[in-house]
C-alpha positions in Angstrom: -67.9 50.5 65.8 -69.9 53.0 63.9 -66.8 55.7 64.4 -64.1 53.0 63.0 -66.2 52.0 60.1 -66.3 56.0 59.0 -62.5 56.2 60.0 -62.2 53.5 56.9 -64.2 54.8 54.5 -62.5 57.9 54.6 -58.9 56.7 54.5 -60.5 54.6 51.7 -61.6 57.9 50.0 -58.6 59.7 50.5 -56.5 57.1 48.5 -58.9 57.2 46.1 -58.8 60.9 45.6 -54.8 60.4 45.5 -55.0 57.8 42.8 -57.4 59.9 40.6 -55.3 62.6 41.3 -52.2 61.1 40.2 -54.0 59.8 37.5 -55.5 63.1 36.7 -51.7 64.7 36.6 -50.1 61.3 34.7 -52.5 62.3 31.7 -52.1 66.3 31.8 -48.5 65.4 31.5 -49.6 62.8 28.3 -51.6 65.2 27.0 -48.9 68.3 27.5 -46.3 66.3 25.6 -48.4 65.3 23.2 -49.5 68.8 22.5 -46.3 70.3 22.8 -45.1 67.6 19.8 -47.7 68.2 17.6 -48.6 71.7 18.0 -45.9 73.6 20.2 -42.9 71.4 18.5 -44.3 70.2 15.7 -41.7 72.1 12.5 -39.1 70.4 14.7 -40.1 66.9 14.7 -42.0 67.5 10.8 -38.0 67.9 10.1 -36.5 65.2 12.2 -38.9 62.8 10.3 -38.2 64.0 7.2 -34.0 63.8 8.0 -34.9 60.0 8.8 -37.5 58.4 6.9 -36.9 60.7 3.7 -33.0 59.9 4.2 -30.6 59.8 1.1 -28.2 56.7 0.9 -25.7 55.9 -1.5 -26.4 53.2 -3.3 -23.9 50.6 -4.5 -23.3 50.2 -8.2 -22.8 46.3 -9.5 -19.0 45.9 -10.5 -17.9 44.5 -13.8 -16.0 41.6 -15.3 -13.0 40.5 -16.2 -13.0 39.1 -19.0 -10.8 36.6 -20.9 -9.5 37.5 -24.9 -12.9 35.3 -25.9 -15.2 36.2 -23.6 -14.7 33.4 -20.6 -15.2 35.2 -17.5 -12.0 35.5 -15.2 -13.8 37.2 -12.3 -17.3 38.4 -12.0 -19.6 39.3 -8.8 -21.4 36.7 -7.8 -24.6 36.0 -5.4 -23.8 33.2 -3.1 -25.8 31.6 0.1 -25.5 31.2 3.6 -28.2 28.8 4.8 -29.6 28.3 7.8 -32.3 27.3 10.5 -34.2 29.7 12.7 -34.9 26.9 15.4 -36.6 29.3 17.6 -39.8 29.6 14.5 -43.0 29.0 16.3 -44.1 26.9 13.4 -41.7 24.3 13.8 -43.2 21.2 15.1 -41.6 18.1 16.3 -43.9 15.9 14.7 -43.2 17.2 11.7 -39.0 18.1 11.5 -38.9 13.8 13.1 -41.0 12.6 10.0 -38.9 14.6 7.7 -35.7 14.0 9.2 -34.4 11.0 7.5 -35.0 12.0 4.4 -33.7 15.1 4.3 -30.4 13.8 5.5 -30.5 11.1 2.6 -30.8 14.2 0.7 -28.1 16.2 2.6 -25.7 13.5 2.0 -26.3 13.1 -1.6 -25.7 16.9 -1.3 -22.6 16.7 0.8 -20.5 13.5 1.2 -18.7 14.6 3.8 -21.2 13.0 6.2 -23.3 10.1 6.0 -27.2 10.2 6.6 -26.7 9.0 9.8 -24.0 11.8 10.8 -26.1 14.4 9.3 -28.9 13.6 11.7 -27.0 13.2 14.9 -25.5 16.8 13.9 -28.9 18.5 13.5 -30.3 17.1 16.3 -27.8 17.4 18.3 -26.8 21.3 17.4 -30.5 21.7 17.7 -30.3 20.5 21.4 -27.7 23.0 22.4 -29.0 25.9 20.6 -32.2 25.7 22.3 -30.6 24.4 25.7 -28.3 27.8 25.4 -31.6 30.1 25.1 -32.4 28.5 28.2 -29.9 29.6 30.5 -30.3 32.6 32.2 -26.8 35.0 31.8 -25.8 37.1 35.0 -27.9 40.3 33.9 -31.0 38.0 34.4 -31.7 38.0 30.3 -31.8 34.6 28.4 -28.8 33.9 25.9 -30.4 33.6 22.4 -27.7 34.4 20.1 -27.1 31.1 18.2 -30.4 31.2 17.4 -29.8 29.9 14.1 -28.5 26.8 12.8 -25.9 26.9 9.8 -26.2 24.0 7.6 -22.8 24.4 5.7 -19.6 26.3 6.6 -19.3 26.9 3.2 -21.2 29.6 0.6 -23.9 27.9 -1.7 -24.1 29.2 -5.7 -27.8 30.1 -6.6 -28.2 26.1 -8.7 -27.1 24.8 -5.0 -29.3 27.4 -2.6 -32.5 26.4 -5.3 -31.5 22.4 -5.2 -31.7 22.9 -1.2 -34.6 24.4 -1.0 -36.4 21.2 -2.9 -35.1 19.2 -0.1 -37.8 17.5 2.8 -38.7 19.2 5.8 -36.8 22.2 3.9 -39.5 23.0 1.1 -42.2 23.7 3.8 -43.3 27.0 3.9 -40.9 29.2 6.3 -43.0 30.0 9.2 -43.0 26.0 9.1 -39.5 25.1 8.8 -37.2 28.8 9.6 -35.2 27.8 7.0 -34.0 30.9 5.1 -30.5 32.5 3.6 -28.1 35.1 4.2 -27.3 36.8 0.8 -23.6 37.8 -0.3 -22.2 39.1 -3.0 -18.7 37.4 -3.6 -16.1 38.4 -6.7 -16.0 35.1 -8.2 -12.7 33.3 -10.1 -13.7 30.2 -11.7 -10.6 29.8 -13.0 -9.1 29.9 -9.1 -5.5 30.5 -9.1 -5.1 31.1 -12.8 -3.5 34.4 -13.5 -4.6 35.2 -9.8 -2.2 37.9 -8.9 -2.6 39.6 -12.4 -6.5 39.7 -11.9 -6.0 40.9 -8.4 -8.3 41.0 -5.8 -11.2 43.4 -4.3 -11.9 44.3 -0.8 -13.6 47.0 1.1 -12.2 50.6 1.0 -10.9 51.6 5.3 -13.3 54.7 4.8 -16.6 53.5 3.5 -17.8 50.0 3.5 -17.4 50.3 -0.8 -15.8 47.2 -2.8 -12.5 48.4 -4.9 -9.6 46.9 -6.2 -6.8 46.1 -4.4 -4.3 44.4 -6.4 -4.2 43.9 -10.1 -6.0 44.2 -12.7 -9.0 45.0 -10.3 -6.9 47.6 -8.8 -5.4 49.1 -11.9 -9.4 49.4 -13.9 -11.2 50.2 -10.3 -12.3 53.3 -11.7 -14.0 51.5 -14.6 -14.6 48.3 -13.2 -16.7 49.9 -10.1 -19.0 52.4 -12.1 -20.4 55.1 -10.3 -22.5 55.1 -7.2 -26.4 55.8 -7.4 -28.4 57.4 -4.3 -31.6 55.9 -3.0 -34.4 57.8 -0.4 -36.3 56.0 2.1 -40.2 56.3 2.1 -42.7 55.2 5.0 -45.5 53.5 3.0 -48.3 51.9 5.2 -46.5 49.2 7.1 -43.1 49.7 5.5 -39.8 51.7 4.5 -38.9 51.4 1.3 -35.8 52.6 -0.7 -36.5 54.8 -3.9 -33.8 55.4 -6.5 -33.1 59.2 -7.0 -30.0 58.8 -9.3 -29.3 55.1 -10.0 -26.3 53.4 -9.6 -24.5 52.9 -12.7 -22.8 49.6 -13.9 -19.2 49.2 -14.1 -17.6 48.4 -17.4 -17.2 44.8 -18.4 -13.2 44.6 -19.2 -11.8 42.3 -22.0 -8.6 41.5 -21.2 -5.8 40.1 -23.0 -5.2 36.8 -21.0 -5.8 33.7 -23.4 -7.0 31.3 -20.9 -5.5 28.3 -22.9 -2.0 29.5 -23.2 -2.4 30.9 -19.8 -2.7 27.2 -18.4 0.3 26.1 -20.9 2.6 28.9 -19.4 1.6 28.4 -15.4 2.1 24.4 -15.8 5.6 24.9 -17.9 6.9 27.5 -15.4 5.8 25.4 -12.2 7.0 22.3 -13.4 10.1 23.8 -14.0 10.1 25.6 -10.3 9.7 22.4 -8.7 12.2 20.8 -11.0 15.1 23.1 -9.8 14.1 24.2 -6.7 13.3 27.7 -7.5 12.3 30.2 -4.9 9.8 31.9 -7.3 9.4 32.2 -11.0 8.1 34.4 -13.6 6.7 34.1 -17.2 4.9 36.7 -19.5 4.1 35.6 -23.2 3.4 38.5 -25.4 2.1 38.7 -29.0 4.7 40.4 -31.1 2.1 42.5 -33.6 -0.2 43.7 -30.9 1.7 43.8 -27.7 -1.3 41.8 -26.0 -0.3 40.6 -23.1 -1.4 36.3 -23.6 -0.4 35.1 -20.2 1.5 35.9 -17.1 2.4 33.6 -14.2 4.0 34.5 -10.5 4.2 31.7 -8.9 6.5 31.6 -5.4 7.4 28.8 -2.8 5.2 28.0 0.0 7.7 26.7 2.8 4.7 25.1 4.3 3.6 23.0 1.8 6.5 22.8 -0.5 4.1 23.6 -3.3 4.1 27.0 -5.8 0.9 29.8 -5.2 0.1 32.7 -6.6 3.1 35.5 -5.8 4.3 38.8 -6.1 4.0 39.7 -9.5 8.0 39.8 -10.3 6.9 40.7 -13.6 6.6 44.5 -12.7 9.3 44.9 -9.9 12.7 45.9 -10.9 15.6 43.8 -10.6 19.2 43.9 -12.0 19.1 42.1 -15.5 22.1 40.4 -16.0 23.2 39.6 -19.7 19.9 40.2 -21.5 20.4 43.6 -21.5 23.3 43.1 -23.5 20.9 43.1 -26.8 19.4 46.4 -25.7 23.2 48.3 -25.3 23.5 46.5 -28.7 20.5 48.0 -30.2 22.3 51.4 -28.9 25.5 50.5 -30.6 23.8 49.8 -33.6 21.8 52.8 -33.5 24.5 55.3 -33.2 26.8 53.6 -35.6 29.0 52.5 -33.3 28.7 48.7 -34.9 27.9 49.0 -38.9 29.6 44.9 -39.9 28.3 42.4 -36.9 30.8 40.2 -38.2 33.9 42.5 -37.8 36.2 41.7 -35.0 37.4 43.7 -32.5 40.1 42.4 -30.1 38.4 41.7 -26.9 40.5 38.8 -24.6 40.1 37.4 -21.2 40.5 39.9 -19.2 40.2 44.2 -19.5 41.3 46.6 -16.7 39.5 49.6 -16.8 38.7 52.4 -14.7 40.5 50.6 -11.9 38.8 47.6 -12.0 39.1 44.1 -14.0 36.8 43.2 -16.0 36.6 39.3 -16.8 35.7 37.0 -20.0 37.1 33.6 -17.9 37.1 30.9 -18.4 35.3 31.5 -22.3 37.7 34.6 -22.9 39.1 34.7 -26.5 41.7 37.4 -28.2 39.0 38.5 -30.1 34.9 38.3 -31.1 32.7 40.0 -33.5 29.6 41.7 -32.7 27.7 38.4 -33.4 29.8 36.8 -31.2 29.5 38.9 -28.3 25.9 38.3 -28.0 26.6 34.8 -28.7 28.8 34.3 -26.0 27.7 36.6 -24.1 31.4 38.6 -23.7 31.5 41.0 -20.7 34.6 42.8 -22.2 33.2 42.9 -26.2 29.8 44.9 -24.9 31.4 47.2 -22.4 34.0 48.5 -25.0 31.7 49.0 -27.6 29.2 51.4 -24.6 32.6 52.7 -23.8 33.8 53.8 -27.7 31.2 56.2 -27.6 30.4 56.9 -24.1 33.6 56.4 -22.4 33.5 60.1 -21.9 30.2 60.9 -21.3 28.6 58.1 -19.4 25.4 59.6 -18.4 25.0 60.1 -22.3 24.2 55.9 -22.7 21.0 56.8 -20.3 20.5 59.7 -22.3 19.8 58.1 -25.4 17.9 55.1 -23.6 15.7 57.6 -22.7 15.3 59.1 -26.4 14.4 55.7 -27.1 11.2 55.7 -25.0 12.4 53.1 -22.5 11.5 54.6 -19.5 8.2 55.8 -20.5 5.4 54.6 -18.4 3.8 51.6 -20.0 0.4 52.1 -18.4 0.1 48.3 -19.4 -3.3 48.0 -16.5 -1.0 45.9 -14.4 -0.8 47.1 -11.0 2.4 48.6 -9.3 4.4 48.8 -12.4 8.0 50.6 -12.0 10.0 51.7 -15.1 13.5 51.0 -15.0 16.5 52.9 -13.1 19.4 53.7 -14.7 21.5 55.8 -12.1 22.5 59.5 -13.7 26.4 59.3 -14.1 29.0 62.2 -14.0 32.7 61.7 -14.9 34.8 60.1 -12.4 36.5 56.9 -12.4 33.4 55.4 -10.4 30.7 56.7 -13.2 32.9 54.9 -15.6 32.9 51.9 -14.7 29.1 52.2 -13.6 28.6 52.8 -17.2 30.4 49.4 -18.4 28.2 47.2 -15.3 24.8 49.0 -16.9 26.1 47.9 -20.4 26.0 44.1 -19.2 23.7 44.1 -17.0 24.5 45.3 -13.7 24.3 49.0 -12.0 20.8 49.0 -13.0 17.4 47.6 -12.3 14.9 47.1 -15.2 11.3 45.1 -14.8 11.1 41.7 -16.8 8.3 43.1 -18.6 10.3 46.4 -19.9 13.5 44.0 -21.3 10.8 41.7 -23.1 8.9 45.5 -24.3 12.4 45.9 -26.1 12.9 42.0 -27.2 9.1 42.5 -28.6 10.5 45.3 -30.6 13.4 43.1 -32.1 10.8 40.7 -33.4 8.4 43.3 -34.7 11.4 45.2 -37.2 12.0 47.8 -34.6 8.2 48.8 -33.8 8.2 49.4 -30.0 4.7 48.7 -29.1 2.8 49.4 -25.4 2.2 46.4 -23.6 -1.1 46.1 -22.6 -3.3 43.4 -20.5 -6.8 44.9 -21.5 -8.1 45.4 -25.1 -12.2 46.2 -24.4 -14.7 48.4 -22.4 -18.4 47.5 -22.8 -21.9 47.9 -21.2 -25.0 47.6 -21.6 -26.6 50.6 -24.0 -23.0 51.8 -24.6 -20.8 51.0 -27.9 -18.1 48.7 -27.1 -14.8 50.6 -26.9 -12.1 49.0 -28.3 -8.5 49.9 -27.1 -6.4 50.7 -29.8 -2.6 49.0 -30.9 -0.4 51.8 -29.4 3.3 52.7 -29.4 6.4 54.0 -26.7 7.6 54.5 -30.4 7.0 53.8 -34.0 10.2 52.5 -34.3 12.8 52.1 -31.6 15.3 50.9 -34.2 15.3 50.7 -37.8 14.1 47.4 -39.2 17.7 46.5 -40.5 18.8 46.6 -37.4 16.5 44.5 -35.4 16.8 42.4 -38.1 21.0 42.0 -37.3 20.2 41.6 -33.3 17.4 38.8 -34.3 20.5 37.2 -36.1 22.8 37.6 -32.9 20.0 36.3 -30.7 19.3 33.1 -33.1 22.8 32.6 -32.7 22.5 32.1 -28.9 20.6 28.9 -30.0 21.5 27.7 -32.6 25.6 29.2 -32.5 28.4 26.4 -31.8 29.0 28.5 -29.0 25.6 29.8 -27.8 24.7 30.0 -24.2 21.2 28.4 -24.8 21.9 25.7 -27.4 22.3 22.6 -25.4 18.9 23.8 -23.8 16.7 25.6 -26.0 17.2 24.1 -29.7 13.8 22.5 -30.6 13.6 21.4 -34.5 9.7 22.0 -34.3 9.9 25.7 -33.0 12.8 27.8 -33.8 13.3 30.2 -30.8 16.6 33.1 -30.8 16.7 34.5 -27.4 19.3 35.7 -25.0 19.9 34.0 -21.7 21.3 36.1 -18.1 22.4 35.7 -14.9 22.7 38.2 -12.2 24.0 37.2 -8.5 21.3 38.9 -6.2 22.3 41.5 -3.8 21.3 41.6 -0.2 22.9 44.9 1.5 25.5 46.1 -0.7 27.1 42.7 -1.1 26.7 39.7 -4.0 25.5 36.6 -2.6 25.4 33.5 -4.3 21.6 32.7 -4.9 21.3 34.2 -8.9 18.6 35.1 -11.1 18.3 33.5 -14.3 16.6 34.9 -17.5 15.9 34.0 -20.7 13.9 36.5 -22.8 13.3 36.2 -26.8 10.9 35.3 -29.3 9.4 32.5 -31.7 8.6 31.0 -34.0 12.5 32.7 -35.8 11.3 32.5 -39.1 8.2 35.0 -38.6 7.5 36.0 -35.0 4.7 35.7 -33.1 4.7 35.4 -29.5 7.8 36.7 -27.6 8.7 36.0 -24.2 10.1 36.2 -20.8 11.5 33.9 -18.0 12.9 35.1 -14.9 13.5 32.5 -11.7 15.4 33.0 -8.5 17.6 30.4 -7.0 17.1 27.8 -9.4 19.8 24.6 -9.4 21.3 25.2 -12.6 21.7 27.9 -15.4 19.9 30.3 -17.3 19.3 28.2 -20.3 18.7 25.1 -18.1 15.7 26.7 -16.7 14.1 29.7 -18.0 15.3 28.6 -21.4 13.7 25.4 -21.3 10.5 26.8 -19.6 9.8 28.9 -23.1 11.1 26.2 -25.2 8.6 23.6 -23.5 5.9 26.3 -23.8 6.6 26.6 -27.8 6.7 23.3 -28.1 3.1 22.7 -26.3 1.5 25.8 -28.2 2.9 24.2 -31.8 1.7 20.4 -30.4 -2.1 21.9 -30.0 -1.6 24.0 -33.4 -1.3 27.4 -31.8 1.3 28.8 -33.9 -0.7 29.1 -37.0 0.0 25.3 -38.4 -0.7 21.7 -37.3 2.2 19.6 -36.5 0.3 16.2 -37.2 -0.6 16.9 -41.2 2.8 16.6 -42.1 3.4 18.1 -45.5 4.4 15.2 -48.4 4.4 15.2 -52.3 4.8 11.4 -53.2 6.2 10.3 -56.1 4.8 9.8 -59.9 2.8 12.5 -59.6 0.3 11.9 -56.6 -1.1 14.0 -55.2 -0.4 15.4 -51.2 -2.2 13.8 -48.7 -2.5 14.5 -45.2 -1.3 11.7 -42.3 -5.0 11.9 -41.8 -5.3 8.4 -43.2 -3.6 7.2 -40.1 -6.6 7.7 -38.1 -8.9 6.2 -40.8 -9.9 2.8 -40.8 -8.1 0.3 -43.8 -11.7 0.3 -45.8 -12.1 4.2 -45.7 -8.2 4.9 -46.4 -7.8 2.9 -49.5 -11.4 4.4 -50.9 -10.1 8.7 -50.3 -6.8 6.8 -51.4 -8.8 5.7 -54.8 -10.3 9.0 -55.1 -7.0 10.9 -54.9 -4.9 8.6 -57.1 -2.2 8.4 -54.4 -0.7 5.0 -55.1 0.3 4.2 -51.0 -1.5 5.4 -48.4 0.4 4.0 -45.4 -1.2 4.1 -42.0 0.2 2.9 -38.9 -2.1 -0.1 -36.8 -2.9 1.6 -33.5 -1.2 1.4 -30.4 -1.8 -1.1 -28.1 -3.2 -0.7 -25.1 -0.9 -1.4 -21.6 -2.1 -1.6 -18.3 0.3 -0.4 -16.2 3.6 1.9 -16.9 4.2 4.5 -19.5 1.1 4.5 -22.1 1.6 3.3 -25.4 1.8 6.3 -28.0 3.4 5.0 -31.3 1.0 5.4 -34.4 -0.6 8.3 -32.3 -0.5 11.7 -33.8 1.8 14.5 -31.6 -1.2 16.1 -29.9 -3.1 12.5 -29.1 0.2 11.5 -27.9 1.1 14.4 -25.4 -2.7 14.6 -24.1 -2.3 10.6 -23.1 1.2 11.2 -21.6 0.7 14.6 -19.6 -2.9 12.8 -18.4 -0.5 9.9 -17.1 1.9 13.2 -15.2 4.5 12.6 -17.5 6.5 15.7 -19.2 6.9 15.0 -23.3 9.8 15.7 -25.4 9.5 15.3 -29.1 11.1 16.1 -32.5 9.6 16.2 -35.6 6.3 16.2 -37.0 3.6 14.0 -37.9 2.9 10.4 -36.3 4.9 8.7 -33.1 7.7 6.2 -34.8 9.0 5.2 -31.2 9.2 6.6 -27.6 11.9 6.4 -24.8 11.0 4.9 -22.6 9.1 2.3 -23.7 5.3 1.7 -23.2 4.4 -0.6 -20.1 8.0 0.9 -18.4 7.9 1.7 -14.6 7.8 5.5 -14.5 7.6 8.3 -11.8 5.4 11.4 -12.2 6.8 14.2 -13.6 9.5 11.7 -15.7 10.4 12.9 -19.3 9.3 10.8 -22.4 11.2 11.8 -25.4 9.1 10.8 -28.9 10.3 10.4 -32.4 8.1 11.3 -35.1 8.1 10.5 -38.5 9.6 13.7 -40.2 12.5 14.3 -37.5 
């Protein structure tokens, strides 16, 4: 018994002298490694430290805006909220979320009406259920799934007003280790104009080699370099318990960009041109409206057709992309002609007829042919044969000379307007042979040639401004914070693309496009409250080498006639009817909106009167007045008859009552009702068609009389 009892004490010794043992050798090793890192080692790990916690990052800079001609932001980077529910918070009682529960879905649902109270709590709890259930469950590694650990309250980003309102809300406003309610952070380029101008403004996204924010279309595209600033770089330091990041070089700003767009006439040009797509069935549409002095660029619209929805977005901006002109580039071969003397009397005739076989091939005036037009009546008329012998006079024998001397006249210069993907236009370089010469007749009336919408109106913009070919331009300002503003100067493809006398003959021709017996545009553009001269064109697309029959149609000119001010450009593909029928009337009906809300430098409701024995004028301001106040100003300004119309009455259902109203009352009330408003004259409403209280459909035209038609 004695001899066993030894036996196990010394196997009991024996593991204990192999568990010191090992224990002895586990700490050598501890204490090796830990001298060979600190003592042996120690530069090499000193260094490896340094490379991580004393890293340099680059640090991002905060973009700038875009800005509208007065200020109004058009985009701008914005901090939004993504908020949501750490269910898995320790300090979450049950208790406490159940007591708070009702009333922070009768505050949800005040926030968000897309559920009721009631839904709102059968969501949470219910999402709260299966989020914890799933941490649960044990995956086939053996590790518990915990990755929807967190609840998101919205699918949608909250502003900062919205993310601070939440926050207020019960069960919410407890402290965090209470509730795990907390927010992801994003910075989002923000439009709050959404669609307006949208392709124009362009959009941002990440660069494919660093995770950076730059332009990618646009204006935002076009100004990145500005717009993004320049990058700053940041060190990490271990403090106590923390990392923290400290600025070596800061990030600097980006510039805030004033642009050119006038957010007012940019609504009136995107609600004229869309009206008119889905009026005729366009495929897509076009508009720019430029100021004549400046060449600011005021508005600009793309819209296309989405199949899907049968609605117009946001598309390619046409407005820079090259196409083949049609008869608008008539006026430009006309500048040339005027230029190099080749027409000196716009009213002399020169024998033109139906039809004109040269180089081989026919050229054709049917069915409007006639034995012979004048330089004004070419334009007019819009004669194939009269502009292509008058190119061919002078460059019948040297037909690369006609692109020659469009390029003396600065019109493929780069415009370097800050819209994105801008192409100047091609003129092909012509030799001699039968083939070059009648090339050089197609690019005299608009074929053989591809020229950007905004490039013709460049050249239109120049007729209207005596000759002065001014850069287009869609930004005017550069400013940040500690800098002077910069402001970007008036500049010019040339000082004068064409002498003054002669843009003032080609503004002639063009009014006579309107306002001509025989104009292309006069059943279609003529307005008595805005005079517009333009030039209409239409140009069958080609797919492949071959015409189809879907066309292009343009209308590009200028208004008001008298003294220019805003010129402009329509192009539209696949419209229903012609050039003048749509494009034409899309920049008549924008005139006619900017003159209704006083844009063109006079107010169409003070009509101007001087009535007899000697009064004097008084402004159709009394017709707004009441009787008492009328006759007492009426008194005061000896005006023997201040006449005021009684106003309208009120109707319930149908077209709205607008007689007595002034022009600008009226067409608010009638576009509010989706109505489209046609008017002549100035001053107060004398009748409508048709008549108030009459069953209408949206989108139905409602043609007013007023009192000085």
């Amino acid at each position: 018994m004695a001899t066993k009892q030894h036996t196990n004490k010394r196997h009991i010794l024996v593991r204990y002298a192999l568990v010191v043992g090992f224990m002895l050798l586990f700490s050598s090793a501890i204490a090796w490694s830990l001298f060979k890192t600190t003592a042996i080692q120690a530069k090499a790990w000193n260094a490896k430290a340094a490379e991580v916690l004393m890293k340099k990052v680059t640090t991002e800079p905060e973009r700038g805006k875009l800005l509208a001609d007065d200020g109004t932001v058009l985009a701008a980077n914005l901090q939004f909220y993504i908020p949501r529910i750490d269910w898995f918070t320790e300090g979450i009682k049950d208790s406490v979320l159940m007591k708070d529960i009702n009333p922070l879905c009768d505050s949800l649902a005040a926030f968000d009406n897309s559920r009721t109270a009631i839904e709102w709590k059968q969501k949470i709890l219910q999402d709260r259920k299966e989020i914890l259930e799933t941490a649960e469950r044990v995956s086939p590694d053996g590790k518990k799934g915990r990755k929807n650990r967190s609840y998101r309250l919205f699918p949608y980003m909250l502003t900062h007003n919205q993310y601070e309102r939440l926050r207020n809300f019960p069960f919410l406003c407890r402290p965090k280790n209470k509730n795990g309610f907390y927010a992801e952070k994003q910075t989002r380029r923000y439009k709050p104009y959404g669609n307006m101008a949208a392709r124009s403004i362009g959009n941002v996204g990440q660069d494919s080699l660093s995770s950076s924010e730059h332009g990618r279309s646009g204006l935002e595209m076009a100004l990145d370099s500005l717009l993004y600033g320049k990058s700053g770089i940041a060190q990490s330091i271990q403090l106590t318990n923390s990392i923290v990041r400290a600025e070596i070089v800061p990030a600097v700003k980006g510039y805030d960009i004033t642009t050119t767009i006038n957010v007012q006439l940019q609504d009136i040009v995107e609600n004229c041109l869309n009206d008119m797509c889905l009026e005729s069935g366009a495929r897509w549409g076009t508009c720019v409206l430029m100021e004549v002095e400046t060449g600011e660029i005021k508005a600009i619209s793309n819209l296309e057709l989405d199949d899907k929805t049968g609605t117009y977005i946001e598309g390619r901006n046409h407005a820079v992309l090259a196409y083949e002109p049609g008869s608008v580039v008539k006026t430009i071969s006309m500048m040339v002609a005027l230029e190099d003397g080749i027409v000196t009397d716009i009213n002399a005739p020169i024998a033109t007829g139906s039809d004109w076989m040269y180089a081989g091939r026919n050229i054709s005036d049917r069915p409007h042919g006639a034995a012979t037009r004048t330089p004004r009546e070419i334009i007019e008329t819009s004669s194939n044969i009269g502009m292509a012998k008058l190119i061919v006079k002078d460059y019948g024998q040297n037909p690369g000379g006609f692109r020659q001397r469009l390029e003396q006249m600065g019109f493929f210069d780069p415009f370097n307007s800050g819209i994105a993907g801008e192409t100047p236009p091609n003129y092909p370089k012509l030799g001699n042979k039968n083939w070059d010469k009648l090339s050089l007749t197609r690019q005299a009336y608009g074929y053989a040639t591809t020229i950007p919408p905004l490039y013709t109106l460049a050249m239109y913009n120049a007729i209207a401004n005596d000759g002065k070919f001014v850069r287009p331009h869609l930004f005017k300002k550069l400013s940040r914070e500690g800098e002077p503003d910069s402001i970007i100067p008036v500049t010019y493809i040339r000082k004068q693309v064409c002498s003054p006398e002669n843009a003032r003959k080609l503004r002639t021709m063009l009014y006579d496009v309107v306002w001509g017996s025989h104009g292309t545009a006069r059943h279609w553009v003529q307005d008595s409250a805005v005079k517009i001269a333009g030039k209409t064109g239409t140009a069958y697309t080609n797919a492949k080498g071959q015409y189809g029959t879907q066309k292009r149609l343009a209308f590009c000119g200028f208004f008001p006639y008298e003294k220019p001010k805003y010129s402009c450009i329509v192009l539209m593909l696949g419209a229903d009817r012609g050039a003048g029928a749509c494009s034409g009337m899309v920049m008549r009906n924008i005139a006619r909106k900017m003159y209704a809300k006083g844009l063109l430098g006079e107010a169409p409701d003070y009509a101007k009167e001087t009535p007899k024995s000697g009064a004097k004028p008084y402004p159709t301001l009394f017709a707004s007045m009441g009787s008492n106040m009328a006759n007492n100003i009426q008194r005061s300004l000896n005006v023997k008859s201040a006449h005021r119309y009684a106003t309208p009455a009120r109707v319930e259902k149908g077209v709205p009552n607008v007689i007595g109203l002034n022009v600008r009352e009226a067409i608010r009330l009638l576009e509010n009702a989706g109505l489209t408003v046609n008017f002549s004259g100035s001053g107060m409403v004398t009748s409508q068609s048709p008549a108030a209280g009459t069953a209408y459909r949206r989108g139905q035209r409602v043609n007013l009389k007023l009192r000085n038609s």
